[in-house]
C-alpha positions, 0 to 999 in steps of 0.5 A: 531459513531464519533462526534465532541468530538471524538478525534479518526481518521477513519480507513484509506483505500488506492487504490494505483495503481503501474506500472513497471518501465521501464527496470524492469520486472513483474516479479521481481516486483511481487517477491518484491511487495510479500515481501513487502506484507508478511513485512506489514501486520505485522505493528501493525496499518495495518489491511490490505495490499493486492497486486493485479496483473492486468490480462490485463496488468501485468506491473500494479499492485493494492495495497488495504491497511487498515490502522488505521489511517493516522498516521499508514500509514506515519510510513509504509512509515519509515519502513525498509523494505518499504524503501527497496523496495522503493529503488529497484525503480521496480514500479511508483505510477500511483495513490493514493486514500485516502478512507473512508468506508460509513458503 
């Protein structure tokens, strides 16, 4: 349990919703977002990197990540192959939730 002497940050967990951009497709989206996943996981402050596809429209997408800290997720974002795939420009951010777990 933390306290105020303890200098360690919580585990991060991000909710990010993505969705196609326009002239992309799904799928080529879905093909990346799978590279993406499969580079990620590897980081060593990633517990936790998933990508989920929504059934009812799959032009959206769901990232669930665990990060051990906020530092770990801003030097996911200096990563060369986040950078990669952030350049294709084949999703937009619909939004970011910062989450911390209660137990």
């Amino acid at each position: 349990m933390s306290d105020s002497t303890t200098t360690s940050q919580p585990i991060l967990w991000i909710s990010a919703g993505l969705k196609v951009s326009v002239n992309q497709s799904a799928e080529h989206a879905k093909k990346e977002l799978n590279v993406l996943q499969r580079q990620t996981i590897k980081e060593e402050g990633c517990i936790f990197f998933d990508v989920l596809q929504h059934r009812d429209d799959p032009n959206s997408f769901t990232l669930w990540e665990e990060w051990i800290n906020e530092a770990a997720l801003k030097e996911h974002f200096n990563q060369v192959h986040t950078k990669d795939y952030l350049a294709l420009s084949l999703t937009e951010v619909t939004y970011i939730e910062k989450l911390v777990k209660l137990t």
